[in-house]
C-alpha positions in Angstrom: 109.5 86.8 103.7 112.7 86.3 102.1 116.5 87.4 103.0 119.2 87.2 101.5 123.3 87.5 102.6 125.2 89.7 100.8 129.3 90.1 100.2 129.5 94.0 101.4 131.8 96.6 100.6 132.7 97.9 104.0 135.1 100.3 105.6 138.0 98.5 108.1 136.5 98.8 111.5 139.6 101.5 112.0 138.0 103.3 109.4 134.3 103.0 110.2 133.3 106.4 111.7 135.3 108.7 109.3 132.9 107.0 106.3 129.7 106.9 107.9 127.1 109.8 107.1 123.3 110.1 108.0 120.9 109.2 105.5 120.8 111.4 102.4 117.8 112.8 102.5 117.8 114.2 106.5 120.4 117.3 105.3 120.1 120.2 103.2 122.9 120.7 100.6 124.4 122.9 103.4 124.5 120.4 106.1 125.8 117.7 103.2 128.7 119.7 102.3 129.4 120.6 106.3 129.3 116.7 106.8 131.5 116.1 104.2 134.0 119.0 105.1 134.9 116.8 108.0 136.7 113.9 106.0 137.5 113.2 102.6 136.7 109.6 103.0 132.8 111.2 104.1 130.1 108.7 102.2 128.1 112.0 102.3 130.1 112.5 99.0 128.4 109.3 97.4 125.1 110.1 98.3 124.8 113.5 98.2 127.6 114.5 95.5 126.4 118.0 94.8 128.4 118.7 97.6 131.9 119.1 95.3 129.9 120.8 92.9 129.5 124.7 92.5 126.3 126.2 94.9 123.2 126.2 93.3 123.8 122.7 91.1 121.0 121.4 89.8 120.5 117.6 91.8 119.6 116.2 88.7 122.3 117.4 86.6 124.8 114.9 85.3 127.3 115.6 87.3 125.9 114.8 90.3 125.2 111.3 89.1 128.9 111.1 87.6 130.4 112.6 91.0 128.9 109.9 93.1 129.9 107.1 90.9 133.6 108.6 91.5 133.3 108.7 94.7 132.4 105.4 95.5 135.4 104.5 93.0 137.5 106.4 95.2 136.6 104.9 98.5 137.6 101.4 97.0 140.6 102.8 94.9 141.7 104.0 98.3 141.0 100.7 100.3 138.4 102.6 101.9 136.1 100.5 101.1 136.5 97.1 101.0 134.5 93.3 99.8 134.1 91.0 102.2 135.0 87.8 102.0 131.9 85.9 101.9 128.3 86.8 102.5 126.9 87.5 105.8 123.7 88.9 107.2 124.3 92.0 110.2 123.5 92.8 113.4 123.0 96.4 113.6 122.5 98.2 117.0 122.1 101.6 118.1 122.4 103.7 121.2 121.2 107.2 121.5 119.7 109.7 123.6 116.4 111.1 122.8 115.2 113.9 125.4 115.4 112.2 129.2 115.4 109.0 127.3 118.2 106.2 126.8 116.6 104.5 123.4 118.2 101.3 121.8 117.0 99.3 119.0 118.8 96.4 117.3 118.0 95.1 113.5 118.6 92.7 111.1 120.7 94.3 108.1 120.4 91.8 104.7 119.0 92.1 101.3 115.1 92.2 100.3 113.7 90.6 97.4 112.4 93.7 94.9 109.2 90.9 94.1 108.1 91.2 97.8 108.0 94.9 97.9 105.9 94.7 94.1 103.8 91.7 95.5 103.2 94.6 98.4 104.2 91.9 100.9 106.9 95.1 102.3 104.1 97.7 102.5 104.1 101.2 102.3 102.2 103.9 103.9 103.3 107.0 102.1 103.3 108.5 98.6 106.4 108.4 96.5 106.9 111.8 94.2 107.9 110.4 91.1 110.7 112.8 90.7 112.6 111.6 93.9 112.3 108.1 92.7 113.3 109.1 89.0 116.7 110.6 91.4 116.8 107.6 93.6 116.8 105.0 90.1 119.0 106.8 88.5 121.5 106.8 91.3 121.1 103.2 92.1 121.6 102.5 88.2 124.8 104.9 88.1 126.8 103.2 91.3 125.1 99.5 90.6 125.1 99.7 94.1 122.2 100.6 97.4 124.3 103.1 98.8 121.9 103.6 101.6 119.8 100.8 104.0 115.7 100.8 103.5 114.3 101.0 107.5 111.8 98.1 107.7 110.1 96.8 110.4 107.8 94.0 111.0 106.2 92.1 114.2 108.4 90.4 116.3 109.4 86.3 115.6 110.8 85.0 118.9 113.3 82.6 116.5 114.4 85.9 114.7 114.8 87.7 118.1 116.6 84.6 119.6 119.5 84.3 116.6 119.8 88.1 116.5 120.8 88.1 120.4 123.0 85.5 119.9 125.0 87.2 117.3 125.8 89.7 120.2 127.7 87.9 122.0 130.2 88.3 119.8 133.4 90.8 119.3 131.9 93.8 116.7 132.7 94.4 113.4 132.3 97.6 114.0 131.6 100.0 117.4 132.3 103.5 117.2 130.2 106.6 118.3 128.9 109.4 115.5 129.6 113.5 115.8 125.3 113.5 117.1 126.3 110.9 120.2 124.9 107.5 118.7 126.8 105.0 119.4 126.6 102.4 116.1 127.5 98.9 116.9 127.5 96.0 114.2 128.3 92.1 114.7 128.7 89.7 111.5 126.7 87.1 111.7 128.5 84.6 109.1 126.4 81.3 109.9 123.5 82.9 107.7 121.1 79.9 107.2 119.3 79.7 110.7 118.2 83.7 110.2 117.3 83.2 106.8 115.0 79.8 107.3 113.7 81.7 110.6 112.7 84.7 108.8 110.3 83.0 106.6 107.9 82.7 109.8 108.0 87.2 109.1 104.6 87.4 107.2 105.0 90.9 105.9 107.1 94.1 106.9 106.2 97.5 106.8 108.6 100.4 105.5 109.2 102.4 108.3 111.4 105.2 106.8 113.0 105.1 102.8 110.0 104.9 100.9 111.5 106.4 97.7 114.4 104.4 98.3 112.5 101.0 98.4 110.4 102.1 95.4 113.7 103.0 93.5 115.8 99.6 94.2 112.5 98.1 92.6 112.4 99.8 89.5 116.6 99.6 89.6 116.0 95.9 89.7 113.2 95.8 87.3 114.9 97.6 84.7 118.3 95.1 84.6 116.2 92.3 84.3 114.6 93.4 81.3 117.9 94.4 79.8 119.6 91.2 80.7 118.7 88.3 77.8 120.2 86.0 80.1 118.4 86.6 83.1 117.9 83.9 85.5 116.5 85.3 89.1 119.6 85.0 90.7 121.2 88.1 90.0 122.3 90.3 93.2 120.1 93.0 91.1 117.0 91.3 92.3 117.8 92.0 96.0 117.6 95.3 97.7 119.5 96.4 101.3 117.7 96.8 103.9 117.8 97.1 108.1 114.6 95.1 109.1 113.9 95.9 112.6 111.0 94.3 115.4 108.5 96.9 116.0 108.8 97.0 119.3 112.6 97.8 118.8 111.3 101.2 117.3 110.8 104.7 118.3 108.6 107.2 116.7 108.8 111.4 117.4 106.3 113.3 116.5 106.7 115.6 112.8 105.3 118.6 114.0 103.7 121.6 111.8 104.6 125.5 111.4 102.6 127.9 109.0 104.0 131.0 108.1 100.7 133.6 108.7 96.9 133.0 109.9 95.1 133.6 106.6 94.0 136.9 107.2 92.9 136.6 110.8 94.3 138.2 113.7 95.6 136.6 117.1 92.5 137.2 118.4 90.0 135.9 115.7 92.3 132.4 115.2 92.1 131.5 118.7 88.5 131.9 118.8 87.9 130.1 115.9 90.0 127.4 117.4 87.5 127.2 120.3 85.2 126.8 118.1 87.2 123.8 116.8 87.5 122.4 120.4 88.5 122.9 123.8 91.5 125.4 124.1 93.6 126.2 127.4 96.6 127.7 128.0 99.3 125.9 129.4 103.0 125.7 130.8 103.7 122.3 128.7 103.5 122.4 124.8 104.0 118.5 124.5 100.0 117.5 123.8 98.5 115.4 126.4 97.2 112.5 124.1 95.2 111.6 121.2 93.1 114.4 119.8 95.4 116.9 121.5 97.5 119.6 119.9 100.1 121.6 121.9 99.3 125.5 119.5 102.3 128.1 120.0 101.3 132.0 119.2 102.5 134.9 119.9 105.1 133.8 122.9 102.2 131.5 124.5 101.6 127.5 124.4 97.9 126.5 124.0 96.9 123.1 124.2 93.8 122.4 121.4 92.0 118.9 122.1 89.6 117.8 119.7 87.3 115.3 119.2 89.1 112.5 117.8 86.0 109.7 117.2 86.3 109.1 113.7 82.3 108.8 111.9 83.5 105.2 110.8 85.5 103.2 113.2 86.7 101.1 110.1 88.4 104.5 109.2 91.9 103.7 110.4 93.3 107.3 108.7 90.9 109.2 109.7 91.8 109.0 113.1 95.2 110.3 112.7 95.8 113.4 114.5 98.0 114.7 111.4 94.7 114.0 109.5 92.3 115.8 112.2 94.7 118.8 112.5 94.3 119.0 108.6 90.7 118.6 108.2 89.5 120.7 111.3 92.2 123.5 111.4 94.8 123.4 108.5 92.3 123.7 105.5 88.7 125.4 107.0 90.7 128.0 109.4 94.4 128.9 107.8 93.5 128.0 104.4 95.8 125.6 103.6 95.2 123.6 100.3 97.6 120.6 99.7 100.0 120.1 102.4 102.4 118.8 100.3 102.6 122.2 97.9 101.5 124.6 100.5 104.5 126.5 100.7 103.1 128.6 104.0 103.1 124.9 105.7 106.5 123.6 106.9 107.6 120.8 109.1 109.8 120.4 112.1 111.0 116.7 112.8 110.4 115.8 116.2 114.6 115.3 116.6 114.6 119.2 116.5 111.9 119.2 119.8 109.2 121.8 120.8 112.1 124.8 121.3 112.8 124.5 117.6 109.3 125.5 117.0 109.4 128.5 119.5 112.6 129.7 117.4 110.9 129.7 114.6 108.0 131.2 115.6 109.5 134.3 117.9 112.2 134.5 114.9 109.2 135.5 112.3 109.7 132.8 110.3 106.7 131.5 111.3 103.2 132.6 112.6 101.8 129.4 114.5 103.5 126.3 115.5 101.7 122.9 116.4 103.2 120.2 118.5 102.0 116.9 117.5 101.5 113.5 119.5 103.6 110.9 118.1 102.2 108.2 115.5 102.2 104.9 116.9 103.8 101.5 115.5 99.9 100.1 115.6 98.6 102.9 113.7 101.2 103.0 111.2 100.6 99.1 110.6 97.1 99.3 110.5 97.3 102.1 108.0 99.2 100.0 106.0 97.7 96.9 106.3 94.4 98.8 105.1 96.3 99.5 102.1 95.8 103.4 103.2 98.4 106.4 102.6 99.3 108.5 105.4 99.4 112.2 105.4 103.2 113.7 104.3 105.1 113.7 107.5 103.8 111.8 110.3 106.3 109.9 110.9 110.1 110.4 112.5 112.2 107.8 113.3 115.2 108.4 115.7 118.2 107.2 115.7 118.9 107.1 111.7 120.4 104.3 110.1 124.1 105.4 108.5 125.1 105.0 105.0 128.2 103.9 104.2 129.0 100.7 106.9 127.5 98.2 104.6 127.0 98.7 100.9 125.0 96.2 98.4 126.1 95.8 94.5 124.0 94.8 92.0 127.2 92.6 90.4 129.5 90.4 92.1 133.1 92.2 91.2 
């Protein structure tokens, strides 16, 4: 695979944490404009610029596009933002606490070429609506600029983990920790020519999370090239920004399921059909116990539902999802639900939120049943991808998230 070193815009380390902002697309409008409440300098207000606009803005409506362009104006009008002097590949790592757990993952922030993603050596393994990517292109086109890192991961290169250690041994660029607790820490690495020849031992990488964002830098790209007569292949447009991380750097919760009533049926008559699904217990512990298991929440009580999980084709790599086995032998014949990405009685609950979000919503009324899922796992998620499969909406939730703002790509050199 190719990399590529790129001349950033940047905050000043002193200004690092003020600018920061979690992905654009983990936030409602409310939580945007709550984020960006907290500093004026917020990158929120680049990537999610509906938040200076009146409630009930349309996302697509001009202004949106035109506010976010101003915005990232402003940052560099401000020195808020700033170019640095020479391109340089990143060392990007993250501390957090997930649950009981002390999780840290470090990655590999440079540019992707936009051919590898067409040439589907960076694979996907989800859908893309087209309207999100119409968004995404239009935003990348506005700024010139990939306001926001793609989350890649591949299979670990010893050389590539050997150079990205050594790149921690030295003073940070930047080190601060967010409003959630995530410490962010991120080391230049300025000598870019060992990482880049070392990375072409990386086969193929996988999208982990910004699917619609790694679609739209492709079309972004795609589109100047065709309106540039003078195009030669080394424009920064052909390059896309990305965080690529080892897959065993990586940590996956679980995208659980709520569904707002039981199709007609009463408490009762929905856990018997469910034993007649599989083998259903109650239990102190919604967290399922493995593969094939689903932790069911009803009416104040946690049920664990396992189910057979052999799928009639061993080759069939999807089938064997739980996400897909909850669908097929609950979802759709018992609660009636049609396509889980329009069902609008079907909502989900990213494992971040845990198992007591679920019971919130549930004894709250805003929801009938509630299904803890089993996390996917980086194999499966390859395999899926590797078979050229989709997987179902949701089954993936990656924790921490990558911030917007630390390190920006443009598509020109000013």
């Amino acid at each position: 695979m190719r990399i590529h070193p790129f001349s950033a815009l940047r905050p000043p380390p002193d200004k690092a944490a003020e600018v920061a902002c979690v992905p654009y697309d983990v936030v409602d409008t409310h939580e945007a404009r709550a984020i960006a409440n907290r500093s004026p300098d917020s990158f929120m207000r680049v990537i999610r610029p509906e938040v200076d606009l009146p409630e009930g803005t349309s996302p697509y409506d001009d202004r949106v596009y035109d506010g976010a362009k101003a915005a990232l104006d402003g940052l560099r009008q401000r020195g808020t933002l700033e170019r640095e002097a020479a391109p340089c590949f990143y060392v990007y790592t993250q501390h957090a606490t997930i649950g009981a757990r002390q999780v840290r993952q470090t990655g590999l922030v440079a540019c992707c070429h936009i051919d590898d993603y067409l040439a589907d050596k960076i694979k996907k393994h989800e859908n893309t609506h087209r309207d999100k990517e119409d968004d995404r292109t239009r935003h990348v086109l506005t700024l010139a600029a990939n306001a926001g890192p793609v989350f890649l991961t591949y299979r670990r290169v010893e050389s590539v983990a050997t150079l990205v250690q050594q790149a921690l041994a030295h003073p940070p660029l930047f080190d601060f920790v967010a409003d959630d607790g995530v410490r962010h820490i991120v080391h230049r690495v300025e000598e870019t020519e060992p990482l880049r020849a070392a990375f072409e031992q990386v086969d193929v990488a996988y999208v982990a999370d910004g699917h619609h964002r790694t679609a739209s830098a492709a079309r972004a790209g795609a589109r100047l090239r065709q309106e540039n007569p003078a195009h030669t292949g080394d424009e920064e447009y052909n390059w896309f920004l990305a965080v690529l991380f080892a897959a065993d750097e990586l940590h996956i919760l679980p995208y659980h399921r709520i569904v707002t009533d039981l199709h007609g049926l009463s408490d009762d008559a929905f856990l018997q059909a469910l034993q007649a699904v599989g083998r259903l217990e109650a239990v102190d512990t919604p967290e399922p116990a493995g593969p094939g298991c689903f932790g069911v929440y009803l009416a104040g009580q946690w049920w664990h539902l396992t189910i057979d999980s052999s799928p009639s084709s061993p080759d069939d790599v999807v089938a064997s999802l739980d996400y897909v086995i909850l669908y097929e032998r609950v979802l759709a014949p018992v609660l009636g639900v049609g396509d889980i990405r329009a069902d609008r009685r079907v909502d989900f609950v990213g494992g971040i939120r845990g198992t007591n979000e679920l019971e919130r919503r549930v004894d709250a009324g805003q929801a009938k049943v509630a299904f803890a899922m089993q996390s996917t796992t980086m194999a499966q998620l390859m395999a899926v991808a590797d078979a050229g499969e989709i997987m179902p909406p949701k089954s993936t939730w990656f924790e921490p998230k990558l911030r917007s703002g630390l390190l920006i790509h443009t598509l020109d050199h000013d």
